[in-house]
C-alpha positions, 0 to 999 in steps of 0.5 A: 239844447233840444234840436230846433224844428220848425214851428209849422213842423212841431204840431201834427193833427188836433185830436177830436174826441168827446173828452177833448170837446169838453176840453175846448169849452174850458179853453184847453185844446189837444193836439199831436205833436212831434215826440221831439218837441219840448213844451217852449216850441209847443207854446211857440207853434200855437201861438204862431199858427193860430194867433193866440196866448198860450197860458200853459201846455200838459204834454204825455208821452202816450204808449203804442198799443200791441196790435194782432195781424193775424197770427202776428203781434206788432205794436203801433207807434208811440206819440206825444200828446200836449194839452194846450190852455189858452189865456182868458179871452182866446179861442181856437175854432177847429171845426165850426159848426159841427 
């Protein structure tokens, strides 16, 4: 059995990017979750905070990418990505008007 972890906790930040804009118009929303979150407690914070019905959820583990600091290497951190479709009729308005 998975760790509980709070539903407020579960969701990091939406990301805004063109393709994730084209996505929202099919009703399919990307968000950054906790690595630790399984696709149920996905479901259950989406749906908790922003009072929608979640058809399905698409999560990929994403890969740091190997940065230079000068003559040094480091890698940034690795993330969990999820997409988020919703049920026909439900939209999350993340920024309006923009």
């Amino acid at each position: 059995m998975p760790k509980e972890i709070h539903p407020f906790a579960v969701m990091r930040r939406p990301i805004i990017t063109e393709k994730s804009t084209e996505l929202a118009g099919a009703g399919q929303y990307v968000f950054e979750v906790d690595p630790r979150a399984n696709k149920l407690q996905i479901k259950e914070a989406v749906e908790i905070g922003f009072n929608v019905v979640v058809r399905s959820v698409n999560t990929m583990n994403v890969r740091g990418n190997r940065r230079r600091f000068g003559r040094h290497m480091g890698t940034e951190p690795r993330w969990k990505k999820a997409v988020v479709t919703l049920a026909e009729g439900y939209e999350i308005k993340l920024f309006e008007g923009v």
